[in-house]
N, C-alpha and C positions, 0 to 999 in steps of 0.2 A: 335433517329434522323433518317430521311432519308435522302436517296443519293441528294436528289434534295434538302432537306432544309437545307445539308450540305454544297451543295456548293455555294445558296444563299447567307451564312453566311460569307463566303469564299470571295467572290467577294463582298459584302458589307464592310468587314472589311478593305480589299485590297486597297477599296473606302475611307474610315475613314469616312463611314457614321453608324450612329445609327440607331435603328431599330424604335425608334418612327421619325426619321427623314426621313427614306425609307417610313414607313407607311403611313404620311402623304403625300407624292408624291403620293403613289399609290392611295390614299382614303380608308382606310383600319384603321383597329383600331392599336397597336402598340402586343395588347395580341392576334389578329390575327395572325400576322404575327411570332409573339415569338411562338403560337403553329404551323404554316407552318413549321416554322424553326425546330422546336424540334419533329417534327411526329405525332403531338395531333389532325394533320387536315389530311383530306384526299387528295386526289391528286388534285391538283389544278386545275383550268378554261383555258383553253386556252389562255383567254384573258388574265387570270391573268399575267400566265408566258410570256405572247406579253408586258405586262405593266413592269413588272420585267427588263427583258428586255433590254426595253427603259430608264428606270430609270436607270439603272446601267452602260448605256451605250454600251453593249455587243455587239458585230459583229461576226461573221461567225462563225469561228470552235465552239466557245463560249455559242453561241445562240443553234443553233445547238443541242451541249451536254445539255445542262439544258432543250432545249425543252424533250430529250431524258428520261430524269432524270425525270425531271416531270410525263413519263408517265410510269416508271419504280419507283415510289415509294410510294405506295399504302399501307399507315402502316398496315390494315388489309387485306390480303388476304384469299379468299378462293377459292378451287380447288375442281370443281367437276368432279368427275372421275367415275359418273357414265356409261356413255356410252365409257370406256375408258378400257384398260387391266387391268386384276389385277397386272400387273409387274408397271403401273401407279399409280394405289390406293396404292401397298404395297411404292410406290417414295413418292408418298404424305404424307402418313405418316407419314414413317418414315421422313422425315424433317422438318415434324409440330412437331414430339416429341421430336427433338435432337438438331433443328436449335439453342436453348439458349445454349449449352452444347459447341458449335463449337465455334476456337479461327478466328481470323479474316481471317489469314493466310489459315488456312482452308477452310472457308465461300470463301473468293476469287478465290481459286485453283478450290473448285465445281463451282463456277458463271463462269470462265474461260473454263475447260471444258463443262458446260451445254452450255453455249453458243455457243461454237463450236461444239457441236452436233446438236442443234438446226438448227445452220445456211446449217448444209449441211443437211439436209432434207429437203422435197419438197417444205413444208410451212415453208414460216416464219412471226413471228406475227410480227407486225406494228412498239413495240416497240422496238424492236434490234438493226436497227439502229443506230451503235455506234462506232465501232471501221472501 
């Protein structure tokens, strides 16, 4: 599951709506939506999560995070690091070969720190936007 199709499922439930009854608002199949929810699709349309959205009735801080989530939840990711330091390839790596080994508590504490590294460098990518 991803962070975005966890917290659809989250604010759907909140709603007491089913997911073939969401589906059918959005125009969407209902096993659509069951793989959004579970990580079997990839990041979603803009539009999509504009319709999500509005179906679920979302406002501000709300809206916001889920657009965020949406573009922070990519079930496959890849990292090209070749024009990048080898202190970046040996990162990548190693977090492609350990990331299933990490308890969640861990996975957090690195997204916490990564982020706050991230953010005090010069760039920052688009989808950070979050706290």
């Amino acid at each position: 599951m991803t962070p975005f199709g966890e917290r659809v499922r989250e604010l759907r439930n909140e709603r007491g709506m089913t997911q073939k009854e969401m589906a059918k608002k959005l125009n969407v199949s209902a096993a659509y939506l069951s793989a959004l929810e579970h990580g079997k699709r990839g990041t979603p349309r803009w539009i999509l999560v504009q319709q999500i959205i509005a179906c679920l009735n979302i406002i501000w801080d709300d809206a916001d995070e889920l657009q965020t989530l949406a573009l922070r939840s990519a079930p496959r990711v890849t990292i090209d690091t070749a024009d990048l330091s080898p202190r970046a390839t040996e990162l990548a790596n190693l977090l492609a070969s350990g990331i299933d080994v990490l308890s969640d508590e861990a996975l957090e504490d690195l997204r916490i720190r990564l982020d706050a590294a991230i953010r005090n460098s010069e760039k920052v990518p688009k989808y950070l936007p979050r706290e």
